[in-house]
C-alpha positions in Angstrom: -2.1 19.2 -27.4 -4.7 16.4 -27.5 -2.0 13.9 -28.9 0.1 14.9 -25.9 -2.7 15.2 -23.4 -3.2 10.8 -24.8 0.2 10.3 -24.2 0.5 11.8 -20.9 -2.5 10.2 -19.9 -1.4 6.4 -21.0 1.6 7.4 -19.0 -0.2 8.3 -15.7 -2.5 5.1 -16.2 0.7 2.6 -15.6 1.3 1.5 -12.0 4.7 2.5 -12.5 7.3 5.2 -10.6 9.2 5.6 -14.1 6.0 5.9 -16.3 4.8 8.7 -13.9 8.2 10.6 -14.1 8.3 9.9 -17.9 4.6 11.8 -17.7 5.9 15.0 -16.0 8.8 15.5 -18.4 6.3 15.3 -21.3 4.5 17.9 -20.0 7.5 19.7 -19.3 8.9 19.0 -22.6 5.1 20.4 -23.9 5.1 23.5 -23.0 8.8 24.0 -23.2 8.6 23.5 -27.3 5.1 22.8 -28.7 2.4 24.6 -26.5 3.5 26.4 -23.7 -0.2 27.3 -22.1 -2.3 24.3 -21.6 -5.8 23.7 -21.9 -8.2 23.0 -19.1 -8.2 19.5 -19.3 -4.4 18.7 -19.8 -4.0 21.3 -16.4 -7.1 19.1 -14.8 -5.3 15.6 -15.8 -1.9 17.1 -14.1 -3.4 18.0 -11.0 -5.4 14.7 -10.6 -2.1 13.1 -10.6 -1.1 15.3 -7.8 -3.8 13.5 -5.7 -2.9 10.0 -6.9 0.6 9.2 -6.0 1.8 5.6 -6.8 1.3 3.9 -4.1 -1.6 4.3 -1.6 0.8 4.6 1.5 2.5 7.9 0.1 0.2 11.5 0.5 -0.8 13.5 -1.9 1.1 16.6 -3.6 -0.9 19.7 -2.4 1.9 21.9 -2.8 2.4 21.3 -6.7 -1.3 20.9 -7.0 -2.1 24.1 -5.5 0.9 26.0 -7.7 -0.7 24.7 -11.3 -4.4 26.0 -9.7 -2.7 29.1 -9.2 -1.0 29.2 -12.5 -4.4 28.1 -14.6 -7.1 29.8 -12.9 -5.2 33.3 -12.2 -1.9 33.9 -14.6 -4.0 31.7 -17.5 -6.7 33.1 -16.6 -8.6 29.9 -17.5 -12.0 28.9 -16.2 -11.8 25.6 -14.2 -14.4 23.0 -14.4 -15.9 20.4 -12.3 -14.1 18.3 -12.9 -11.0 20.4 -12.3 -12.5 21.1 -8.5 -12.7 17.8 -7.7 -8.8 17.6 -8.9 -7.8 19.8 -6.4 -10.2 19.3 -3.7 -8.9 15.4 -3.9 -5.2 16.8 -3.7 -5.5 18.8 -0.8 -7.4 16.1 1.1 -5.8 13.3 0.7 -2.6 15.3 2.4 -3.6 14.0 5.3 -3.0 17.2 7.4 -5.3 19.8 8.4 -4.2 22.6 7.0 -4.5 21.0 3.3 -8.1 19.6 4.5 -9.1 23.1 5.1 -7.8 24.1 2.0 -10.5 21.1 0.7 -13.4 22.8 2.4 -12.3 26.2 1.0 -12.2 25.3 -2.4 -15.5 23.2 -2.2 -17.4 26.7 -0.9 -15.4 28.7 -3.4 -17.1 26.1 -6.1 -20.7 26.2 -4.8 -20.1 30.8 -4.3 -18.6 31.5 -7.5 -20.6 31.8 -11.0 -23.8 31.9 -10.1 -26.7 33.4 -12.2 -29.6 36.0 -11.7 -31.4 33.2 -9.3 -28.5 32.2 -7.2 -27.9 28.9 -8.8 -24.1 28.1 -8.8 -22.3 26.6 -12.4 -20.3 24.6 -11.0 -22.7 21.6 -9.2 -20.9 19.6 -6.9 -21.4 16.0 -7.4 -20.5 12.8 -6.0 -16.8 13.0 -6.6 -16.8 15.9 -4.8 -18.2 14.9 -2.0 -16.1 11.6 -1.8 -12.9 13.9 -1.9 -14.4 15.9 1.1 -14.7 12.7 2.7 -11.3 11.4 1.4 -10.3 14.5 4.0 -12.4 14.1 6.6 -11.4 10.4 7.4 -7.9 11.7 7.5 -7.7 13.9 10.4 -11.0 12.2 12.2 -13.1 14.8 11.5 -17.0 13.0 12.5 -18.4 16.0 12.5 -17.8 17.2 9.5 -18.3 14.0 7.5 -21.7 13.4 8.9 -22.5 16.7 8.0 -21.5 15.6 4.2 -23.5 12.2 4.4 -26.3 14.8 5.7 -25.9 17.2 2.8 -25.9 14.3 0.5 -29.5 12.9 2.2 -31.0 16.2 1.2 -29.9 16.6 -1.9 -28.0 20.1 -0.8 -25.3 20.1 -3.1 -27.1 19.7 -6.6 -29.1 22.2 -8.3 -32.5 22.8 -6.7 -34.3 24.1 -9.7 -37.7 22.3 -10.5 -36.8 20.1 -14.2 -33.6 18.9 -12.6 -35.4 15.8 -10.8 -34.4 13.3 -12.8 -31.3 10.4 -11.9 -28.5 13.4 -12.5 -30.2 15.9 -10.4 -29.6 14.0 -7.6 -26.2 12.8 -5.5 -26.1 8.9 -5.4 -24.7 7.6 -2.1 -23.0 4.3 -3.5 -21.0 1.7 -1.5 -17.5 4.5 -1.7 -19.4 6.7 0.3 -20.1 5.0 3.2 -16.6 3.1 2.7 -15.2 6.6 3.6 -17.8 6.8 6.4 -16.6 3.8 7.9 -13.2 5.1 7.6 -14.1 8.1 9.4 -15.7 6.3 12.6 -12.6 4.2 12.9 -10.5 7.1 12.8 -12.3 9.3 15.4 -11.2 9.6 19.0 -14.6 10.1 21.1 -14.1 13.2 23.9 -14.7 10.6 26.4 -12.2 8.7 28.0 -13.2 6.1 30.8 -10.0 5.6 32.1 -9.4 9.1 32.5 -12.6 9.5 34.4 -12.1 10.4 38.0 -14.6 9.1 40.5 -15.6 11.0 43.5 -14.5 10.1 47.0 -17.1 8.8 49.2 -17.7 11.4 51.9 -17.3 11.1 55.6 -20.1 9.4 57.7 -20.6 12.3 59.7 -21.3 14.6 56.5 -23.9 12.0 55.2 -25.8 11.9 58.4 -25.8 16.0 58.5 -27.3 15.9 54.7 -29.6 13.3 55.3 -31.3 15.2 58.7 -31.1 18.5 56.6 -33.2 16.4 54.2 -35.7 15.2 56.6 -36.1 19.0 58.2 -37.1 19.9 54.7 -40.9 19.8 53.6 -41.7 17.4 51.0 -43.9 19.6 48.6 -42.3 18.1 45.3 -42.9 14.6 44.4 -39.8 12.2 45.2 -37.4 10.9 42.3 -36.7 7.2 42.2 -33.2 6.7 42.8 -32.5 3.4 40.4 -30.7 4.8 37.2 -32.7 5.9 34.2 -31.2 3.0 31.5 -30.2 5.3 28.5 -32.8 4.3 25.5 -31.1 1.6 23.1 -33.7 2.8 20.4 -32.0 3.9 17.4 -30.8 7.4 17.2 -28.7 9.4 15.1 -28.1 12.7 17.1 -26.8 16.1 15.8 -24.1 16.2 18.0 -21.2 13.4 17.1 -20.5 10.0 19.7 -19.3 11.1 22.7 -17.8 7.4 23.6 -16.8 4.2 22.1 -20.2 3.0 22.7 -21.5 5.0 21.3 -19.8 5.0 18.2 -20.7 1.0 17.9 -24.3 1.8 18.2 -24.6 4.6 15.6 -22.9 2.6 12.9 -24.4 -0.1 13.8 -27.5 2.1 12.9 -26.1 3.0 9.8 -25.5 -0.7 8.6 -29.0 -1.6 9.4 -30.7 1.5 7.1 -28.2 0.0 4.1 -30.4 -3.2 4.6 -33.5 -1.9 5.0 -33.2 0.2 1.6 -31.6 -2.5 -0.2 -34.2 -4.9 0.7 -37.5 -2.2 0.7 -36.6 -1.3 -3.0 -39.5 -2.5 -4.8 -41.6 -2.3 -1.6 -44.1 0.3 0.0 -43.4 -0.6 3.7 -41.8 2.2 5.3 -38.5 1.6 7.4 -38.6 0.5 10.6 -35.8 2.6 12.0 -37.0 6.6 12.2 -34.0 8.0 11.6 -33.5 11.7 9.3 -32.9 9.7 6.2 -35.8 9.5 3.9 -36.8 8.3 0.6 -34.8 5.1 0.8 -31.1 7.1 0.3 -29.1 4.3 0.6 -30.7 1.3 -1.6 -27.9 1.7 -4.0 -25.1 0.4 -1.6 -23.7 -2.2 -2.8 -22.4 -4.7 0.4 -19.1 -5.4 -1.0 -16.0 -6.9 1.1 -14.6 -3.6 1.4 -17.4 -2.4 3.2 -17.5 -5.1 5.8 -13.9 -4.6 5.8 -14.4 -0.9 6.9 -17.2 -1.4 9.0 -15.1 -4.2 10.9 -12.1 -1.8 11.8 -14.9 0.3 13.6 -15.1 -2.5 15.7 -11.2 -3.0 15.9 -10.7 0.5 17.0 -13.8 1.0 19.4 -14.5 -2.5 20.7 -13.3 -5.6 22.6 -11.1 -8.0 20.1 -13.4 -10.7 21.8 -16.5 -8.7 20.0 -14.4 -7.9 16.4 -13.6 -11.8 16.2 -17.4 -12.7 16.7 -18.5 -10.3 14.4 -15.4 -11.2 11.9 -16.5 -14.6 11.4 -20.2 -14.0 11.3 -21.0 -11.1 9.3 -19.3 -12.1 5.9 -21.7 -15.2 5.8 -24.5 -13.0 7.1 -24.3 -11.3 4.0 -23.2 -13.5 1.5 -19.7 -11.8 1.1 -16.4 -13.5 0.1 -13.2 -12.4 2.1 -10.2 -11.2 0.4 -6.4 -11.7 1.4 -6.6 -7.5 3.0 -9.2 -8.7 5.4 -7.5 -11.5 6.8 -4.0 -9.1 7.0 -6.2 -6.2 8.6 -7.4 -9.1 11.1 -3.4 -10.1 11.8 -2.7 -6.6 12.5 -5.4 -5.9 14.8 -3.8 -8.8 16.9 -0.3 -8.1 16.9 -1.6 -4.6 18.3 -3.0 -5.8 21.3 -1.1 -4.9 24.5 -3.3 -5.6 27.7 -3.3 -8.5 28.8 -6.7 -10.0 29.1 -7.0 -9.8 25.3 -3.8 -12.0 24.5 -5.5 -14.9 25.0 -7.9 -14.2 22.9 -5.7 -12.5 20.3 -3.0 -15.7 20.0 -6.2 -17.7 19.5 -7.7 -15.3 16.7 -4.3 -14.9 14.8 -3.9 -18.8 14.3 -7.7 -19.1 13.4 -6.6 -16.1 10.8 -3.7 -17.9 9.6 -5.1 -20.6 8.7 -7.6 -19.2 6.5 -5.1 -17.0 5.2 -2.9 -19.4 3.8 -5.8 -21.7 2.3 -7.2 -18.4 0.5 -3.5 -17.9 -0.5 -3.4 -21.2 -1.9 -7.3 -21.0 -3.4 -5.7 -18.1 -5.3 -2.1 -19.2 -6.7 -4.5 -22.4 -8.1 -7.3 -20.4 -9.6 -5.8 -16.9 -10.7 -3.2 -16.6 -12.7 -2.6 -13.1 -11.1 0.4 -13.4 -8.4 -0.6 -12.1 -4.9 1.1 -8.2 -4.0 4.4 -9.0 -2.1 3.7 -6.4 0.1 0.0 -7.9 1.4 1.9 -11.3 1.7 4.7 -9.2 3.9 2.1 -7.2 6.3 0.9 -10.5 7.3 4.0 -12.3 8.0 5.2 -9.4 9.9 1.7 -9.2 12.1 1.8 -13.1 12.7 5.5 -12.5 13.8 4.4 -9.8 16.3 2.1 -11.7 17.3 4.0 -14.6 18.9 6.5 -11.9 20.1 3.8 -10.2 22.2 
């Protein structure tokens, strides 16, 4: 079973449709003439590839996932592992629906309910795979609410073993630069309840009904003190409130929050000063995120989703050098597509503009890249940007 279990695994490791095919019909072939109940790992390895199709733009298997759970934990009769949780907790959320997400959320409680001991410690510890495939999830369907209540579980320390000798580096859930990649995600994704242009304003009323209010007004005694009638400014202080957004403004200012605590940790690691933001995060939770491209990448489609294209240009060209981050090909396609969606018509202008500026620099990294790396550029990047540079000039 191991040698098959190396096979199989070489198999699944190849970016290839035929090698994954080849992969199931060893396993089939397996138990069909050699070992016809697997062990916990091969069943684990199986249902991981569930949740990693081929290509990044097909879903997930949760179906066939779900069937060999079914089959190993119930007619095997096999105790899973950690490590098969996170297999089908990654399977069911990276479905993309809700149904399969809720499956997710299930399993993850199942994990931290079952097998605990005479204190109430569970066996199986999540850790921060686990929490990654919640998130994986959560980003889907635009659930905010649920993944800030992960990144909040994850502050506290929630989901690992409480027990006094487990504070060491593996007692603890490291928030790395995947996790808040999937934050990102999650922001971009959301739709906030409010909707200014579905906001009805009230009539004004009649100038005989004002005059009536304002003598009822005067009849009245004054024996509480007058409010002032300017508009109380809301607070631009940094917040991080328990209910999520409510608008596209506020969305920008929370993760703009967030971005600012990544610096703070990263640069207060070896130092006593405490943070100058008082948000609910303590003890410096986020000084191991790395800022890589991808998370400027993810924290600029925030900005394409829930801001002006005037702003998400600005920002695009000033917050790689801000950080001392190098952009890839996928952020200059991302950029492309963000202008070939725009359909009103005070951002054209300003969309035309940003596309050419994007082209540009997208065929000089192209170039940089066929000169220095021997490694050909994916056909299918090079595609998505022609396409958005050709909707662009149509629009």
């Amino acid at each position: 079973m191991h040698t098959y279990t190396s096979v199989i695994t070489s198999l699944f490791s190849r970016p290839s449709s035929l090698a994954r095919a080849q992969g199931w019909d060893m396993f089939a072939h397996m138990r069909y003439v050699a070992h016809p109940k697997p062990d916990v790992l091969l069943y684990t390895l199986m249902i991981r590839a569930c949740a990693s199709p081929i290509n990044t733009r097909y879903p997930s298997e949760p179906e066939k996932a779900l069937d060999l759970w079914t089959e190993m934990t119930q007619d095997q009769k096999i105790i899973p592992t950690v490590g098969s949780y996170n297999a089908i907790i990654l399977a069911c959320a990276r479905s993309g629906t809700k149904t399969y997400v809720n499956e997710a959320l299930r399993l993850a409680r199942q994990m931290l309910d079952s097998h605990r001991d005479a204190h109430g410690f569970p066996a199986f510890r999540p850790d921060r795979k686990t929490f990654c495939a919640l998130l994986e999830g959560a980003k889907r369907i635009g659930d905010l609410g649920r993944a800030r209540w992960i990144l909040a579980e994850m502050v506290r320390g929630r989901g690992v073993d409480s027990k006094e000798e487990d504070t060491g580096k593996d007692g603890q859930v490291e928030i790395d630069e995947e996790v808040m990649m999937h934050m990102f995600h999650t922001y971009a994704a959301y739709r906030p309840p409010f909707q200014r242009a579905a906001t009805k304003l009230l009539e004004e009323k009649p100038a005989l009904q004002q005059q009536q209010q304002q003598q009822q007004k005067q009849q009245q005694p004054c024996s509480q003190p007058t409010i002032p009638t300017t508009a109380v400014e809301a607070d631009d202080a940094p917040s991080f409130a328990h209910i999520p957004p409510q608008s596209r403004s506020e969305v920008i200012r929370e993760v703009k929050v967030l971005l600012q605590r990544i610096i703070e940790d990263r640069n207060s690691t070896n130092s006593t000063s405490t943070p100058t933001l008082s948000l609910p995060f303590s003890d410096r939770k986020f000084k191991n995120v790395d800022i890589t491209t991808r998370l400027i990448a993810s924290y600029l489609s925030i900005f394409y989703k829930h801001a002006s294209l005037e702003t998400s240009r600005d920002l695009f060209w000033k917050i790689f050098e801000e950080h001392g981050v190098v952009r890839s090909l996928r952020v200059y396609v991302e950029g492309l597509e963000r202008c070939a969606n725009t359909r009103r018509g005070t951002d054209r202008a300003v969309a035309l503009k940003f596309a050419d500026e994007l082209w540009i620099k997208w065929r000089e990294t192209e170039q940089a890249l066929k000169t220095h790396d021997a490694k050909p550029s994916d056909p299918r990047l090079i595609e998505r940007a022609h396409v958005a540079m050709i909707r662009v000039l149509a629009v």
